[in-house]
N, C-alpha and C positions, 0 to 999 in steps of 0.2 A: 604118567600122562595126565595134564591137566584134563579134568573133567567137566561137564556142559556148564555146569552150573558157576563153576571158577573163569570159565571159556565168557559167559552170559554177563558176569559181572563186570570182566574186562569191557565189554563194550559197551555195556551200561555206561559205567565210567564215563570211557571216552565221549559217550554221547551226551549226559548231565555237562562235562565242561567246555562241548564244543555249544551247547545252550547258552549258560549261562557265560562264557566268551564273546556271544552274538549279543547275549541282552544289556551288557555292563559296557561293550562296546561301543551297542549303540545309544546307551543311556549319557555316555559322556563326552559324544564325538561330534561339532558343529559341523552343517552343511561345509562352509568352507575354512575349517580348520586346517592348517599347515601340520607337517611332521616336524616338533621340535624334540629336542632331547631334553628331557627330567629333568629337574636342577637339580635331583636329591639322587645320588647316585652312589654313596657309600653301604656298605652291606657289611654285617658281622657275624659274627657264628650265632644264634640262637634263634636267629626270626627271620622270615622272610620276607620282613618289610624294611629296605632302606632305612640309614639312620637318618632323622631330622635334625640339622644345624641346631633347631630352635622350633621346640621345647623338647627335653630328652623325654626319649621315650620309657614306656612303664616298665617294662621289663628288666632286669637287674643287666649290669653293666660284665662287659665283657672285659675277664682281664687279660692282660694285652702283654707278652712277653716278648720285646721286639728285639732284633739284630745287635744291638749295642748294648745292652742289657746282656744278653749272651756273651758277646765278647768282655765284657766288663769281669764278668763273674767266670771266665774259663772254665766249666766245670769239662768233667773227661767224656761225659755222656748224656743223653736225654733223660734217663731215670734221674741223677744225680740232678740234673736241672729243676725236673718236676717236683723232685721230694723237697724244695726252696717254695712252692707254692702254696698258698694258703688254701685249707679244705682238702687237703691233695695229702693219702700218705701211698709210697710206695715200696712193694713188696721188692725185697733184693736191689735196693738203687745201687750200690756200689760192685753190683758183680751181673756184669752180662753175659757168663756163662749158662744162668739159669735165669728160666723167665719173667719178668719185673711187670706187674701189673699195678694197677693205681685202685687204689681202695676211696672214693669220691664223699666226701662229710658221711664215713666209715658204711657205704653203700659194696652191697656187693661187687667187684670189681668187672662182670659184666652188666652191666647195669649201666657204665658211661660208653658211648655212644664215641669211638673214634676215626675220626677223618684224616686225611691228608688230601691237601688242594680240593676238599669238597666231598672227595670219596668217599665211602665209607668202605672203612678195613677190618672189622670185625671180622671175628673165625667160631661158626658154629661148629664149624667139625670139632674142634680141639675140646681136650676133658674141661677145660678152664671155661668153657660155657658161653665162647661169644666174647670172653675178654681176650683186649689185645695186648701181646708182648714190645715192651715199647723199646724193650732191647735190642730189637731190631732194627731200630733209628739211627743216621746217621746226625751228629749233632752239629757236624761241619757243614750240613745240606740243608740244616733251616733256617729261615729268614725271622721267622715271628711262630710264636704258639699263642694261641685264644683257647682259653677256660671259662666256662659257662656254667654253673651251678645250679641244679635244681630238674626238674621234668622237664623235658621238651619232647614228649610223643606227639605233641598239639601241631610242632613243626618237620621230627626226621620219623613218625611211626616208633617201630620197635628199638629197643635195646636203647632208649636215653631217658630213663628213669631216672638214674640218679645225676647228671648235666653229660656236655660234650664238652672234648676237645677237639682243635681243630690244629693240625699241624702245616704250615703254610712252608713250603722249601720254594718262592720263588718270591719276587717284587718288583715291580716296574722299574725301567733303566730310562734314562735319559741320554747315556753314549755308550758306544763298541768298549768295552774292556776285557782286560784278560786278569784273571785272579787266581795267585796259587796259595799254596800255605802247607804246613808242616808241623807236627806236633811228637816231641820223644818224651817218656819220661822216664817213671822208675818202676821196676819189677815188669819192664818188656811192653813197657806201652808206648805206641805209636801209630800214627795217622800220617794220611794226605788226601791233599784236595786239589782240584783244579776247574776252572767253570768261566768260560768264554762268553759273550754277551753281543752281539749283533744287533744295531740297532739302526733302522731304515725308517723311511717316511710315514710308512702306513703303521710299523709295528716293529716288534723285536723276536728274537731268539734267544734263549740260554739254554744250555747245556751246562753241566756237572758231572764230574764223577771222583769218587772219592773210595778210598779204601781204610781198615780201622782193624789194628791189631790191640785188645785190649790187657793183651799179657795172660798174667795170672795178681788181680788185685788178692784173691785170699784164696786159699789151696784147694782146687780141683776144679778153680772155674775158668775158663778159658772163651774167647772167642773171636774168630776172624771172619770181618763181611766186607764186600763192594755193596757198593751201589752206583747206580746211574740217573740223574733225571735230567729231564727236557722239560723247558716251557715257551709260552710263544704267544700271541697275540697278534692280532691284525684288526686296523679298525678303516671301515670304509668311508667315502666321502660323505654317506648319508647320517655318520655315525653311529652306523649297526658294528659291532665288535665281536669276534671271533675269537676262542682264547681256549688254549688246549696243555695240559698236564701230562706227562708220561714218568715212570718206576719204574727200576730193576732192580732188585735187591737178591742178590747171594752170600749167604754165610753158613759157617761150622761153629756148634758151639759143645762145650763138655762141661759137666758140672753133678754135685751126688744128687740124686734123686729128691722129688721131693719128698718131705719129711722122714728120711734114712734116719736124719742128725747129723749132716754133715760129717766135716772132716774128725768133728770129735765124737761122734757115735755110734757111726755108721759102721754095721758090720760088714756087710760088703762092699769092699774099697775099687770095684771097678766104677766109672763114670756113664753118664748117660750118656748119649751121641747124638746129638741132632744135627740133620741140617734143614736148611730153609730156603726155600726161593717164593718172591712175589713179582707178581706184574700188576701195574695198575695205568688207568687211559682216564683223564676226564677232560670232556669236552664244554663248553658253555659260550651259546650262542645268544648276543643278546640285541634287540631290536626298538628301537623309538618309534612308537604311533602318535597316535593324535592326541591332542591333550595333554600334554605330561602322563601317556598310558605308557607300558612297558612290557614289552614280551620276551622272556627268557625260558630259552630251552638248555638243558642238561642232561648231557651224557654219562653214565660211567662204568665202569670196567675194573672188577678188581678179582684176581686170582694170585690164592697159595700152594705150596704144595712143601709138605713137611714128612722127614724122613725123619723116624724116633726107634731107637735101639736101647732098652735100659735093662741093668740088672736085676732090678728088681728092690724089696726092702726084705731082710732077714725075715723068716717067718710072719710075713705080713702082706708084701706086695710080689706076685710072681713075674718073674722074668718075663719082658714084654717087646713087643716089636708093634709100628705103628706107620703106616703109610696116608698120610690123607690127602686130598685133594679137594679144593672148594672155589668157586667160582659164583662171582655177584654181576648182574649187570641189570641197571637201573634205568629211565629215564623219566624227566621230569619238566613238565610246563608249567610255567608260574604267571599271570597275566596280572601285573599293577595298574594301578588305577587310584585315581581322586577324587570322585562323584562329585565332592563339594569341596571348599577352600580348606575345611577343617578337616571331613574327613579321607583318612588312607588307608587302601584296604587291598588283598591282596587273594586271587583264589588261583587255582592248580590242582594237579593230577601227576601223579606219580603210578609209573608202573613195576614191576620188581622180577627177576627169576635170578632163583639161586640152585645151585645144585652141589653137592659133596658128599662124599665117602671117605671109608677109610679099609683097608685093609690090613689088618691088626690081627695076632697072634698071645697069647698066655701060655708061658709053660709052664703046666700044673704038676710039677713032681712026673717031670720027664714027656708029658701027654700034652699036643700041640692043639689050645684051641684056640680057632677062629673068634675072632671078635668084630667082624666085618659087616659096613652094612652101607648103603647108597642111596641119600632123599634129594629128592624135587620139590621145590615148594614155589608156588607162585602166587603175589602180592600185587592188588590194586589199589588205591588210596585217592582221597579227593580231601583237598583242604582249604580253610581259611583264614583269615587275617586281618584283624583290623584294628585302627586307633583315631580315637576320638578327642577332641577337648569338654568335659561337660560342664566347666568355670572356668575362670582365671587361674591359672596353676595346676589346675587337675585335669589329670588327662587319665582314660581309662585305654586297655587294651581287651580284647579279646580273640582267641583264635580255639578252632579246633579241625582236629582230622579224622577220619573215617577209614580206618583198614580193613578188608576183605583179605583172605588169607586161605589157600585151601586146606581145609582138613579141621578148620578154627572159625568160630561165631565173629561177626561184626564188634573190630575193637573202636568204641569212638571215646577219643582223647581230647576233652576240654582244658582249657587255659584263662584265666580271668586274670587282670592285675590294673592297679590303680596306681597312679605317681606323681603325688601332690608336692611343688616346690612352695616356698616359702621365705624369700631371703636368699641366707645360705645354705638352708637347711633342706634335705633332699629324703623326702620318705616316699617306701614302695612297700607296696602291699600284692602279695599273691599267691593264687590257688590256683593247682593243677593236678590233674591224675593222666597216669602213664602205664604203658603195661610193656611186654616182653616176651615174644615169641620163645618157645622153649628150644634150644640147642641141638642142630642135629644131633651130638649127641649124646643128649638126654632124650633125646627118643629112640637112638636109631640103635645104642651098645645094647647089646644082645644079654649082658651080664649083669650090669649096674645101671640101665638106663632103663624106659618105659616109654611105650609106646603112647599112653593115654594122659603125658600131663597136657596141661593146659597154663595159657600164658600168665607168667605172675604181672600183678599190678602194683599200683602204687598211687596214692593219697599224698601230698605238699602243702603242707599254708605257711609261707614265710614273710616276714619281716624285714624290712631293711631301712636303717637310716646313715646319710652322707652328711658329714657339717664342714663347712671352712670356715678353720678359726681367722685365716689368712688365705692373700693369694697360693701360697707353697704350704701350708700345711691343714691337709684333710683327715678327719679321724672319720670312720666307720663302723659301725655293728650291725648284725644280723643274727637274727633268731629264727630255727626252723622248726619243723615236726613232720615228719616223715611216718609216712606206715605203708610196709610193703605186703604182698598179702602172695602165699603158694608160694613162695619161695625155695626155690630149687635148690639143694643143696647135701651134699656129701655127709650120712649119719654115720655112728660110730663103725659099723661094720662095711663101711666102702661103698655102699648102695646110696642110689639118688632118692633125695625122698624131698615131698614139699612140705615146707613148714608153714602152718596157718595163718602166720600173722609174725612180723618186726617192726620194732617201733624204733625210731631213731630219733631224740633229740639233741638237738646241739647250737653252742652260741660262737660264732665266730666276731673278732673285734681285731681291727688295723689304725694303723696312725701312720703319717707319713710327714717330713716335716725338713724345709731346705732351713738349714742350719746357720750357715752362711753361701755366697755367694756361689764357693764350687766345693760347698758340703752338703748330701743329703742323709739321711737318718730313714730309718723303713721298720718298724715292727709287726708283726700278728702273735693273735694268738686264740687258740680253738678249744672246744670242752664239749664232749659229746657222750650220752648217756646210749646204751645199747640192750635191749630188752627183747628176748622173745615168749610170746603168750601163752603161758601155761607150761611155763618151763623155768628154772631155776640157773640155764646154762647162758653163757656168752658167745659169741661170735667172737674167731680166730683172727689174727693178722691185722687188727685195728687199736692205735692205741687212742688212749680215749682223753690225751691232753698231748696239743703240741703248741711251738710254741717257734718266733724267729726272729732275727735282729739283722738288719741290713745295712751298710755304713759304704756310702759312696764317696772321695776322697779327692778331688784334681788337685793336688796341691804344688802340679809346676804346671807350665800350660802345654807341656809333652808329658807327663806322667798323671796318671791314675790309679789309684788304689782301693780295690773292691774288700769288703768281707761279709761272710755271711755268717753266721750262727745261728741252728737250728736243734731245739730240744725235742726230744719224741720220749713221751713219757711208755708206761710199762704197757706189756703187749702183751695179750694173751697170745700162746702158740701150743701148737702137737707135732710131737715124732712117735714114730713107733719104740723106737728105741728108751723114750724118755717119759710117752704117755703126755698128759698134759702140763705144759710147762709156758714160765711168765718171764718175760726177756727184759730183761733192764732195765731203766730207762736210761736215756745217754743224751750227750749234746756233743755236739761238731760243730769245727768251726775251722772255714775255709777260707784261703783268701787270694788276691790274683794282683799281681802290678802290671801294668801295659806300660809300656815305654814307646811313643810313636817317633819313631829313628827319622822317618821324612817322606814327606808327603806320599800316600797312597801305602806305608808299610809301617810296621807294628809289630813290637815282638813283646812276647806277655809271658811272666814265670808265675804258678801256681801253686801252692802248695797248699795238699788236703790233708783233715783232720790235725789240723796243728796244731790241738791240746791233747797230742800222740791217746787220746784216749782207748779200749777195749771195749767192745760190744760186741753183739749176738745181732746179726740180719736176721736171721731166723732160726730154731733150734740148731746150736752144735756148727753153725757156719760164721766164723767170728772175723772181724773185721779190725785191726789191731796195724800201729805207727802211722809215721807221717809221711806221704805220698807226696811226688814234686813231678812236674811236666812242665816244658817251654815250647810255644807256639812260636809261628812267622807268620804274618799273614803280608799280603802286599800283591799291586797292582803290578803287572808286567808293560 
């Protein structure tokens, strides 16, 4: 039961932002001012202020993984897409039988902050601590993915320490159509899709739903899921807009435990079982006042519920059974504003309850323990936002936010960034610190968890510079330094413990460059150093040099020809079986031809790993030849 003093905060809250809504309101609003609507009305994952045509704003650029791009590169699934991203390594991308988390410029994997349509779909219940399995994705159901690097507690609170991503499955239509498509390959994989589009005067409708057998890519993983989404919008004569998101997501997946050692070491050859189901709602109401002001309200609605049956690891992990259940529901007022020509500024209030259990069992050498347990937590927050010009070229930002938490001290998360152009030359500068509620559980397991941590933080001062040599070809680099501090994590004997301090430095560097007319060229590449304080060891499941090559190709004006190539150097990992052990390094290289047959349909053959190479996903689960699938995609 929330208590007075969490109860007291709450209305605090609301009462500080219905003030300062009255005094910013009436600080910017003439006697007879009209209701117009914004000019500036685009919006991106990291900030809550609108992007400006002109001057970009300070905060690092969002990168922007749109529809064609996807189709371009056919990959079989969303891991498989993400691990093509720069900053981005992904645990298990080739097998979504087992859970595929994203490890962010080598950040703990709950640490990035994961949305779909806005929501956020983090899972505290789960042992993985709040990270999300992205295996769960349908890749036939997204429109565009945004990747965001760096802290942003200043803008979502907890759990985006190390950036966010945002998974977008919907995009404005301009007419009624109908889309199907089709996808067979090799070793039992196959898809479909289908997603109808309704579109009227005031607004539209889409609906989707899709189904996704992924075979068996390497031996013991397996997985079959639907999904469903809806989306919709409606915008009135006043120009106030209405826009609402819906999920269903069911699946079964099988795959060896983790760290057994897979198919080659694992002594107990039965598989884990999971299944999964999510529901998610989000709503977003948004309103034109006076002035170029702006009111936005946000709903959202996000519940899982995961059924986990596993064998266990030979002498190491016993036989376990796991029922959880988690639910988030959030909302959110945002009020924009202009005060002056220059500056744009943004304040809000966020309110939060979450609630999850789990219902879990250990057989300990025949003896059935409980491992159950059920938290409430409730969240209020008030934030800000703003950006300035303070010269010609430079523009500064700042934001921060203020979390109240029950059972947890006042988290406030500042943000500061500078973004001086030059020419063509685009440099950014910025500091932020970020922290992270600890997982139900990590407080709530009765065996390995603890009631008494407290939220890890985190420290950011990064670098960034943009040049165009040309119109079509931009190189970039970036320099960071990271230090995370209490860092919750898994010690050699299976118990949670915090670590006092991680230091992460790393230098990422891209080039892009149109080649000719209908040729483009894409490279990165990353280097990240990994250190914990008064300690001699490494952090697991990150490798600390990757590396990518991208080659976009039209070379008839109905065919297209994608490839990617991606090196991921050596990995530190652990099995019980193997103890600690360092996996390869390897490089893949994928590639996809689209054939557009005529107008509105497209059939694309794909073929993975086609330098047939062997590697290690993770100890003992090896990934080995070349995989081939053909898509249809086309308007009805």
């Amino acid at each position: 039961m929330i208590n007075i003093l969490s109860r007291g905060l709450w209305f605090l809250a609301a009462g500080v932002f219905a003030c300062l809504f009255a005094i910013v309101n009436s600080s910017v609003a003439s006697e007879k001012g009209q209701i117009t609507h914004p000019p500036i009305t685009i919006y991106i994952t990291g900030s809550n202020l609108p992007v400006a045509p002109s001057p970009p704003r300070s905060s690092p650029a969002t990168l922007v993984i749109d529809k064609t791009a996807i189709e371009r590169m056919q990959p079989r699934s969303v891991p498989q897409l993400l691990a093509t991203i720069p900053g981005l390594h992904i645990e298990n991308a080739m097998m979504r039988g087992s859970v595929s988390t994203v490890y962010q410029r080598g950040a703990e994997p709950n640490y990035t902050l994961v949305m779909i349509n806005g929501v956020k779909v983090n899972d505290p219940t789960s042992s993985r601590g709040d990270a999300f399995d992205f295996s769960l994705l349908d890749i036939n159901s997204i429109e565009r993915i945004e990747v965001v690097n760096g802290p942003y507690s200043s803008v979502y609170g907890s759990a985006a320490m190390a950036g966010v991503i945002n998974i977008i499955t919907h995009t404005s239509a301009d007419r009624s159509t109908v889309e199907v498509g089709s996808t067979l390959g090799s070793r039992r994989f196959a898809s479909a899709t289908v997603k109808g589009t309704s579109v009227f005067n005031e607004g539209s409708l889409s609906v989707r739903a899709a189904y996704h057998d992924d075979g068996e890519p390497v031996t013991g993983s397996q997985f079959v899921g639907k999904s469903l989404n809806a989306e919709g919008n409606i915008t009135s004569a006043a120009l106030a807009q209405l826009s609402f998101n819906a999920r269903y997501h069911d699946s079964t997946a099988n795959s060896f435990p983790g760290a057994s050692g897979g198919d080659e070491y694992a002594i107990i050859r039965q598989l884990d079982a999971r299944e999964t189901q999510q529901q998610q709602l989000g709503v977003r109401y948004k309103q034109p006042l006076k002035n170029e002001t702006l009111l936005i309200v946000r709903a959202g609605f996000f519940k899982t519920q995961e059924a986990l049956s596993s064998p266990g690891v030979e002498q190491a992990v016993p036989a376990n059974t796991s029922n959880t259940d988690y639910a988030r529901r959030n909302v959110a007022l945002n009020y924009q504003l202009k005060p002056t020509n220059t500056l744009r500024a943004v304040i809000g209030l966020e309110l939060e309850r979450e609630q999850g259990g789990s219902n879990g069992t250990l057989d300990i050498n025949g003896a059935v323990v409980p491992t159950a347990f059920d938290l409430v937590r409730h969240s209020a927050a008030l934030f800000a936002e703003a950006e300035h010009p303070i010269k010609p070229g430079l523009y500064g930002t700042i934001g921060v936010r203020i979390d109240k938490t029950d059972g947890f001290e006042v988290n406030t998360s500042p943000r500061l960034g500078l973004d001086y152009r030059q020419g063509a030359t685009n440099y950014q500068i910025n500091w932020s610190q970020g922290f992270k509620l600890p997982s139900f559980f990590a407080l709530g397991h009765p065996i390995v968890g603890n009631a008494d941590f407290q939220p890890e933080t985190s420290e950011t001062y990064d670098i960034g510079v943009k040049h165009s040599l040309k119109p079509n070809t931009v190189i970039t680099a970036s320099v960071y330094y990271n230090r995370y501090f209490d860092l919750i994590d898994f010690d050699n004997s299976g118990v949670l413990v915090a670590r006092p301090e991680v230091q992460i430095t790393g230098v990422d560097l891209g080039a892009t460059d149109q080649l000719a007319k209908n040729v483009s060229l894409s490279a990165y590449c990353s280097f990240l150093t990994i250190s914990i304080k008064n300690s001699d060891k490494t952090l697991n499941k990150r490798p600390k040099r990757v590396a990518g090559l991208a080659l976009n190709w039209a070379f008839r004006p109905a065919f297209h020809l994608s490839m990617q190539m991606n090196y991921v150097g050596k990995i530190p990992d652990f099995s019980f079986p193997t103890g600690q052990h360092t996996l390869d390094s390897r490089t893949r290289l994928d590639t996809a031809l689209r054939w557009r047959v005529s107008t509105g349909w497209q059939l694309t053959m794909a073929l993975n790993n086609l330098l047939n190479n062997r590697y290690e996903e993770s100890v003992g689960v090896t990934v080995s030849g070349v995989s081939a699938h053909m898509s249809l995609q086309g308007n009805l």
